[in-house]
C-alpha positions in Angstrom: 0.0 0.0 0.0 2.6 2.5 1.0 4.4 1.7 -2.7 1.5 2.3 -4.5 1.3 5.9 -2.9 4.7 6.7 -3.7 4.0 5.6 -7.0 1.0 8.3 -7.5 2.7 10.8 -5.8 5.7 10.8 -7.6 3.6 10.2 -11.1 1.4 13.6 -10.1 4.9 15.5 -9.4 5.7 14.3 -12.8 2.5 15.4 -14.8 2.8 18.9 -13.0 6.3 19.4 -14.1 5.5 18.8 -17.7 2.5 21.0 -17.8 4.4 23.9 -16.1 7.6 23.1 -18.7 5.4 22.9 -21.8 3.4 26.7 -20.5 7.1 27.9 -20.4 8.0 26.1 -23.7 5.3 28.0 -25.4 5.5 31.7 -24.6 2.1 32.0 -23.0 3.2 32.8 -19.1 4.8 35.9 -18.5 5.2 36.4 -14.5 2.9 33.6 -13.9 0.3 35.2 -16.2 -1.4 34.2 -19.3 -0.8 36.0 -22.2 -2.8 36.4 -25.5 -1.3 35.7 -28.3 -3.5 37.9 -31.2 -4.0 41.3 -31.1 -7.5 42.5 -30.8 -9.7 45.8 -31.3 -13.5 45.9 -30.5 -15.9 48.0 -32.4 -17.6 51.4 -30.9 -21.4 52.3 -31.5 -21.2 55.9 -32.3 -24.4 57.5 -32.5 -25.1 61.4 -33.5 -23.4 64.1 -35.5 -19.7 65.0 -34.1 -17.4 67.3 -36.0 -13.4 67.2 -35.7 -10.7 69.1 -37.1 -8.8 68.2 -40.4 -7.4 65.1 -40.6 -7.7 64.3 -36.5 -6.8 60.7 -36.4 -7.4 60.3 -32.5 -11.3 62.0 -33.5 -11.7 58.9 -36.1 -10.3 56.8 -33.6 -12.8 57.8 -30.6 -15.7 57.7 -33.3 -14.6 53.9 -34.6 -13.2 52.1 -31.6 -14.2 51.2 -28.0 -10.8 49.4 -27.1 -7.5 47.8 -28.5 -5.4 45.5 -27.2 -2.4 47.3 -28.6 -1.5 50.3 -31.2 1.4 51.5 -32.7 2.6 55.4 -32.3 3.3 57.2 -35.4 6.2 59.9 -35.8 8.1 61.4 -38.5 11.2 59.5 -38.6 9.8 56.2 -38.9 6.3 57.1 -40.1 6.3 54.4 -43.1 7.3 50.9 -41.0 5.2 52.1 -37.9 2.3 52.4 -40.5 3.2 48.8 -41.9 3.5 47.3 -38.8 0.0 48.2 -37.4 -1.6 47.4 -40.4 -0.1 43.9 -40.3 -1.0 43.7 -36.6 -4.8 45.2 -37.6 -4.4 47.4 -34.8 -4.9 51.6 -34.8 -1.7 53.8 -35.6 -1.8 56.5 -33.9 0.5 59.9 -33.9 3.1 60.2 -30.9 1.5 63.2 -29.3 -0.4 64.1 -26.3 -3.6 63.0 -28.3 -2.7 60.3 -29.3 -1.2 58.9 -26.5 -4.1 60.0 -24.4 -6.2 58.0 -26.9 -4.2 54.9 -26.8 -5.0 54.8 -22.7 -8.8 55.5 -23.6 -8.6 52.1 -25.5 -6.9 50.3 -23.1 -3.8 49.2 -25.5 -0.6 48.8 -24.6 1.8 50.6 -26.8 4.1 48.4 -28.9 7.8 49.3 -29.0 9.9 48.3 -32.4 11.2 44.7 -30.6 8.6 43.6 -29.3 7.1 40.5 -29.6 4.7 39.9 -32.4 1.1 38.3 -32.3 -1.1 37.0 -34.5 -3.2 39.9 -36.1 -6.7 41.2 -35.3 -9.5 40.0 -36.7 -11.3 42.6 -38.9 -14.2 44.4 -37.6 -17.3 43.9 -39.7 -20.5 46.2 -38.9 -23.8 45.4 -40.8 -25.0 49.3 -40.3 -22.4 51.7 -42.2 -20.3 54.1 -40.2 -19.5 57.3 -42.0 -16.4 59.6 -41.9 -17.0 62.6 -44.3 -13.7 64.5 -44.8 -13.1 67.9 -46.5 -9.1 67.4 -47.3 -7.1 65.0 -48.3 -6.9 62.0 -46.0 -4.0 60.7 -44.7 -2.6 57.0 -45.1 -3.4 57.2 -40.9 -6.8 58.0 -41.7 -7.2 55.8 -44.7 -6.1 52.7 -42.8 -7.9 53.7 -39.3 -11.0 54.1 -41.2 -10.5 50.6 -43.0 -9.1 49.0 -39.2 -12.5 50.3 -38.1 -15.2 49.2 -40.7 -16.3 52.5 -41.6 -16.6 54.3 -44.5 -15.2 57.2 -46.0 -16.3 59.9 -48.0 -15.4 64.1 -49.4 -17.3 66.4 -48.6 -16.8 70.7 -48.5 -15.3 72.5 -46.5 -18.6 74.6 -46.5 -21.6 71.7 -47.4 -24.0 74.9 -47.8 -21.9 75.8 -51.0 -21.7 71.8 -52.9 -25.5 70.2 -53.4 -23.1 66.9 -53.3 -21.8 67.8 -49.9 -25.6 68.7 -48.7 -27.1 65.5 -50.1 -24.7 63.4 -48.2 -25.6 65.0 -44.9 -29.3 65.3 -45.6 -29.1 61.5 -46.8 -29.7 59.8 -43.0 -30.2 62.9 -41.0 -30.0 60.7 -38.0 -27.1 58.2 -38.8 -23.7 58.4 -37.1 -21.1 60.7 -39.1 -17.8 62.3 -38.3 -17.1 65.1 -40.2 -13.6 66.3 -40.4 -12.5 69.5 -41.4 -15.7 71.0 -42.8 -17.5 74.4 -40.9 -19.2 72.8 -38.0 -21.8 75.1 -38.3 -22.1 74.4 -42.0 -22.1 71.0 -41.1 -25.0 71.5 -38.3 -27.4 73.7 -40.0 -27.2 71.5 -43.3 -27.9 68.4 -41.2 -30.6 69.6 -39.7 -31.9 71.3 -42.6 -32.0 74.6 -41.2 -32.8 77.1 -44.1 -33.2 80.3 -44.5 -36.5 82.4 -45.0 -36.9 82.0 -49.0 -35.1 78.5 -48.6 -31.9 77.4 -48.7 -28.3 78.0 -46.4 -28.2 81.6 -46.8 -29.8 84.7 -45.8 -28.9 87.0 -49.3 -26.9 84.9 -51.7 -29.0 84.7 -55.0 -31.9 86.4 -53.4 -33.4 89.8 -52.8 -35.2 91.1 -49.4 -37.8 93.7 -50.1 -38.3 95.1 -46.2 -40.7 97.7 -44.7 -38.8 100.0 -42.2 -40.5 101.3 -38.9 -41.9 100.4 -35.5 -45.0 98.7 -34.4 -46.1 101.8 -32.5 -47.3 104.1 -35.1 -46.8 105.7 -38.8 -44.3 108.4 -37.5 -41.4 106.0 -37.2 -42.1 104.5 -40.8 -44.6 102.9 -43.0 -44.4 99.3 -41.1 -46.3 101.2 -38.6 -48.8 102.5 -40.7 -51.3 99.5 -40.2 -51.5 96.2 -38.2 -49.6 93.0 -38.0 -51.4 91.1 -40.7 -51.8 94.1 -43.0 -48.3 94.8 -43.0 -48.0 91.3 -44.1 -50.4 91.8 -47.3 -48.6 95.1 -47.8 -45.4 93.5 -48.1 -46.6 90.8 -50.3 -48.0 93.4 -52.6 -44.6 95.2 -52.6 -42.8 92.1 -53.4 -45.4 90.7 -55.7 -44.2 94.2 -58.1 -40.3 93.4 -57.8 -41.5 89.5 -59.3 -43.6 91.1 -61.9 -41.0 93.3 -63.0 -38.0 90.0 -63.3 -40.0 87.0 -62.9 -36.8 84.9 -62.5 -35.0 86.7 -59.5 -36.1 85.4 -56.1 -37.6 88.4 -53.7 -38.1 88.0 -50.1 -40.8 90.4 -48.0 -38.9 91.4 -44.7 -39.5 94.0 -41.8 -36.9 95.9 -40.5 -37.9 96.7 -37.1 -36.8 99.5 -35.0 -36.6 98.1 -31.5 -34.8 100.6 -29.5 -35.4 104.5 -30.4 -32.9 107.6 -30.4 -34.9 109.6 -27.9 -34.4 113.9 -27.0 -35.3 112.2 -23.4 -32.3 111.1 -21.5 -34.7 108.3 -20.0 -34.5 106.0 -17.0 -31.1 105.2 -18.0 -29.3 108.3 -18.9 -28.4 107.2 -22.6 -31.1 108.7 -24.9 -32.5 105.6 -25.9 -35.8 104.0 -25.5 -36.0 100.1 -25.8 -39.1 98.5 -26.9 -40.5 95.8 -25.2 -39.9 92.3 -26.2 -44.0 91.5 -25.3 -44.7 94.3 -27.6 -42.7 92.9 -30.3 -43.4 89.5 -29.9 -47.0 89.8 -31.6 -45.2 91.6 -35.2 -42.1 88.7 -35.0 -44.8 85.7 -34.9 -47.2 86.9 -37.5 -43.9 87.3 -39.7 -42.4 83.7 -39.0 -46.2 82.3 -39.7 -45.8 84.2 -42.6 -42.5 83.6 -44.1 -41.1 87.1 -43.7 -37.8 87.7 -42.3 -37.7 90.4 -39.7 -34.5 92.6 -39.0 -34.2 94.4 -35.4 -32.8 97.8 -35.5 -31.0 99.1 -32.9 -30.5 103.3 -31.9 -28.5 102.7 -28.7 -27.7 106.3 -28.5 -25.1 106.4 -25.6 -25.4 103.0 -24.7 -23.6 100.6 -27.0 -24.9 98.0 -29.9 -23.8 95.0 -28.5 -25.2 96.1 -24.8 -28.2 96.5 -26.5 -28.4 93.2 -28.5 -27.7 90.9 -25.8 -31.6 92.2 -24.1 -33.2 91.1 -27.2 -31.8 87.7 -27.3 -34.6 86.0 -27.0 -35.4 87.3 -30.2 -32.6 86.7 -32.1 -32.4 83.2 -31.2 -35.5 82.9 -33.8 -34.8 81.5 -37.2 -35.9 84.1 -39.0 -34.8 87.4 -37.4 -31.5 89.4 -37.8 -30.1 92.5 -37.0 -28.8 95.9 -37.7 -27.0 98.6 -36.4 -27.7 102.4 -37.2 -24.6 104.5 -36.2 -26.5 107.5 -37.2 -27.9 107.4 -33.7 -24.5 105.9 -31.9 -24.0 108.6 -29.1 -20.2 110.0 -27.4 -20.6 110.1 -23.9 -21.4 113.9 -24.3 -23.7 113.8 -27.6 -27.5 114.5 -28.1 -29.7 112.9 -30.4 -30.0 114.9 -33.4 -27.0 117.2 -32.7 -24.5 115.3 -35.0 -24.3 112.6 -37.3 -23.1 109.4 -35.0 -20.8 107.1 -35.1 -19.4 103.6 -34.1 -15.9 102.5 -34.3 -15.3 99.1 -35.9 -13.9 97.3 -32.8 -17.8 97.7 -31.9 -18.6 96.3 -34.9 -16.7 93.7 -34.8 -17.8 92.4 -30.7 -21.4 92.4 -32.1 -20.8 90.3 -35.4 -18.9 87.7 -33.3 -21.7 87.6 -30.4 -24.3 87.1 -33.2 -22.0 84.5 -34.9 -21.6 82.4 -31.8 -25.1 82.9 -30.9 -26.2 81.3 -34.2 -23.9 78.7 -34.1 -24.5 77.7 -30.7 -28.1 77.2 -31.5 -27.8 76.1 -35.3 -29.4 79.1 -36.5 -30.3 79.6 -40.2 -27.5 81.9 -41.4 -28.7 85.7 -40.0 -28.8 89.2 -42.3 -26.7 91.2 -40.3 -27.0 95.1 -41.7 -24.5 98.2 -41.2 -26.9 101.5 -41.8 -24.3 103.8 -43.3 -24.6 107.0 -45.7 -21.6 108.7 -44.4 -18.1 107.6 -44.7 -17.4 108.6 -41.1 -20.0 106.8 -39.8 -18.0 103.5 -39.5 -14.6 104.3 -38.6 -11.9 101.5 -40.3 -14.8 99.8 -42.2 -12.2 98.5 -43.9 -11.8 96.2 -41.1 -15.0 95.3 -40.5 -15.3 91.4 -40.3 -17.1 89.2 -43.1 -15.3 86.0 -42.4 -18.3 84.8 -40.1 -20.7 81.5 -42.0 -23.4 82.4 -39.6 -23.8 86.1 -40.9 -24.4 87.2 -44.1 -23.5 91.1 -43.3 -25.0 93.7 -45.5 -23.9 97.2 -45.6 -27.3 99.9 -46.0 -27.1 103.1 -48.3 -29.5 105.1 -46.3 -29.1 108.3 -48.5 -32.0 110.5 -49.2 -33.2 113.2 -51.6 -32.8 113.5 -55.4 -31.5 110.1 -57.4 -28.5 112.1 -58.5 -27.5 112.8 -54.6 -28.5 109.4 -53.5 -26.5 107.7 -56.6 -23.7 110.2 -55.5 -24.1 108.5 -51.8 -24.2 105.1 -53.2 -20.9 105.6 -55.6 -19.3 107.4 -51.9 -20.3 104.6 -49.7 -19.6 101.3 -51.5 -16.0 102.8 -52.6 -13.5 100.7 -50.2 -16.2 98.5 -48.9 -14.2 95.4 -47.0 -14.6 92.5 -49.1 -17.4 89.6 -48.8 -20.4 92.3 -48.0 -23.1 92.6 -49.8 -25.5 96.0 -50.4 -28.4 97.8 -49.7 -30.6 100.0 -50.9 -33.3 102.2 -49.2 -36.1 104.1 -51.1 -37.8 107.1 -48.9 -41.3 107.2 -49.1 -41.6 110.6 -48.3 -38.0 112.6 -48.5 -36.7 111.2 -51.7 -37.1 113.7 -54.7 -38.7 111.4 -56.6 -38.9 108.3 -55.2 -37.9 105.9 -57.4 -40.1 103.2 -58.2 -39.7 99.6 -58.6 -38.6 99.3 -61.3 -36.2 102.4 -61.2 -34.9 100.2 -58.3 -34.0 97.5 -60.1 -33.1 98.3 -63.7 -30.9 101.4 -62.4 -29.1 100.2 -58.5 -25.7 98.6 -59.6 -24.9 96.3 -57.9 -28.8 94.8 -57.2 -28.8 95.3 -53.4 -29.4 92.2 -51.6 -31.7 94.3 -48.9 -34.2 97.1 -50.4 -35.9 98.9 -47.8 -38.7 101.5 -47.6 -39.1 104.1 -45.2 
């Protein structure tokens, strides 16, 4: 009996050895733990719209993958192997930055140094739904072979969708799919995919179209004919005023508007010392919803007299966060700290300018705003000081400087020539007609076969 123990206990000492030789034999135990011995990469379920800069390989790799088990950083010097070798690993490449390396510990990968071991490769990822990465350059072979790693699909698109019917198709295609977009305006990008457009239709607010606008406050005919009558018969007076732009060229595309004065240059210093009297937004409101129900665009006009355009904007935000409302500023009525209404020409300098445009930018692209008319009143040269460096760079604005002259067509064509000499590039024109100052008025279609260039904004006061 005692033998025949021996016997198993020494053939159990024997079996143990060999199994613990063989592990060692075969590379799988590293410091007594298993190792894998094929690389791996799992799939991620992106939902939504996400945008990305050009080219931003960490972006695709966040969109495609949830983890790794490895990937290989990218630099310069040995950009070509390091591409080769994660391709025949089937695991991401990823540039040696502070992105990339805080992506590689996101997916849980180790990072693979040049002599270390290899594995067997990855298996490929296959997704039955498509995955789409639209880019607006030209990829690189990191994004070219991340996208492929990750089962997605790539496609071009513009840098400015709004601009390439291609570029909109694609992102009106599955409104509600996953895409990454690199490299194209986000805010192009946004309004496209949510098919945000313009009053008159399509992505902007002037190009190839013409906004015929009554000028004047709710209140009362002495501020202008959009006072002259109700809400809804404003509306049909509009119409009929648009209605005689079509009938005179049948193939341009006219737009009824209102261009609303909302705060008023006042002889009264008021409640807050700055010769301006706001309007309230309740007393608005009913003239702004008729128009939207309508389909007429509606422009707020500020007068801040001593107070400042931008101050002033920011209390009618509620208002401006509408899709179909815009703004403009009238620098006639732009105060010094010492000035009176009426007692000089104002003025506003084009750092002022400037802070408004990029408020009303962000504001439309933090909400994915149709693109916004965004009007300078102007019909003297010193009434925008360095116009020259007034910004037009802005997607979300389509900025219009006003001609606001007055009196016979030879003085106002002489105001016109005066004003639009030196204009900053990118800004398109209008033109206003004076119902009651101008020496004749000139009719419609005066107004269009004799303003060069057709304003994008005609306005009647």
């Amino acid at each position: 009996m005692h033998v025949f123990r021996r016997f198993l206990v020494a053939l159990g000492a024997a079996v143990l050895l060999a199994t613990l030789l063989s592990a060692c034999d075969s590379g799988n135990e590293r410091d007594g733990l298993e190792v894998e011995s094929t690389e791996s990469v799992e799939a991620a379920t992106p939902s939504g719209l996400i945008t990305a800069r050009a080219d931003d390989v960490a972006a695709v790799s966040r969109f495609l993958l949830e983890s790794a088990s490895a990937v290989v950083l990218v630099t310069e010097q040995d950009r070509a192997a390091a591409l080769d070798r994660a391709r025949d690993l089937g695991v991401p490449a990823l540039p040696d930055t502070d992105a990339g390396r805080a992506e590689a510990e996101r997916l849980g990968a180790r990072v693979l140094d040049p002599d270390d071991e290899a594995r067997d490769p990855a298996k490929p990822i296959e997704r039955s739904t498509p995955v789409t990465i639209a880019t607006a350059t030209e990829p690189s072979r990191e994004l070219l072979d991340l996208v492929t790693l990750g089962g997605g699909e790539l496609a071009r698109i513009a840098r400015d969708p709004r601009r390439h019917g291609p570029s909109a198709k694609l992102l009106r295609r599955e409104p509600d799919a996953p895409l990454l977009t690199l490299g194209a305006s986000p805010y192009a990008v946004r309004v496209v995919r949510a098919d945000a457009q313009t009053v008159g239709g399509g992505w902007f607010a002037t190009r190839g179209k013409h906004l015929v606008a009554m000028y004047g406050h709710p209140s009362g005919p002495a501020l202008g004919v959009l006072g002259e009558q109700g809400a809804e018969e404003s509306i049909a007076r509009v119409r009929r005023l648009v209605d005689q732009y079509e009938q005179v060229d049948p193939d341009a595309t006219f737009v009824p508007a209102f261009e609303i004065i909302t705060t008023v240059a006042s002889a009264a210093k008021g409640p807050r010392g700055d010769y301006s009297a706001r309007t309230r937004v309740a007393e608005l409101q009913p003239l702004v919803d008729a128009a939207e129900r309508a389909g007429v665009a509606v422009i707020l006009d500020l007068q801040p007299g001593r107070s400042s355009f931008l101050s002033q904007a920011r209390e009618y935000e509620s208002l401006l966060r509408r899709p179909h409302v815009g703004l403009a500023l009238d620098p006639e009525w732009r105060l010094g700290p010492k000035d009176k209404p009426l007692q000089r020409i104002g003025h506003v300098g084009v750092g002022e300018v400037n802070r408004v445009s990029a408020w009303l930018a962000a504001l439309t692209r933090k909400h994915a705003l149709p693109q916004k008319v965004f009007v300078l009143h102007q019909f003297q040269t010193q009434m925008i000081r360095d116009r020259e460096r007034v910004r037009t760079d802005h997607p979300e604005l389509a900025t219009v400087i006003h001609v606001d002259g007055q009196g016979s067509p030879g003085a106002k064509f002489g105001t016109w020539r005066t004003i639009r000499a030196g204009a900053p590039e990118g800004v398109g024109w209008g033109w206003k007609n004076f119902v009651d100052e101008d020496e004749p008025m000139l009719s419609v279609a005066q107004t269009w076969a004799q303003v060069r260039p057709r304003p994008q904004l005609i306005t009647y006061q």
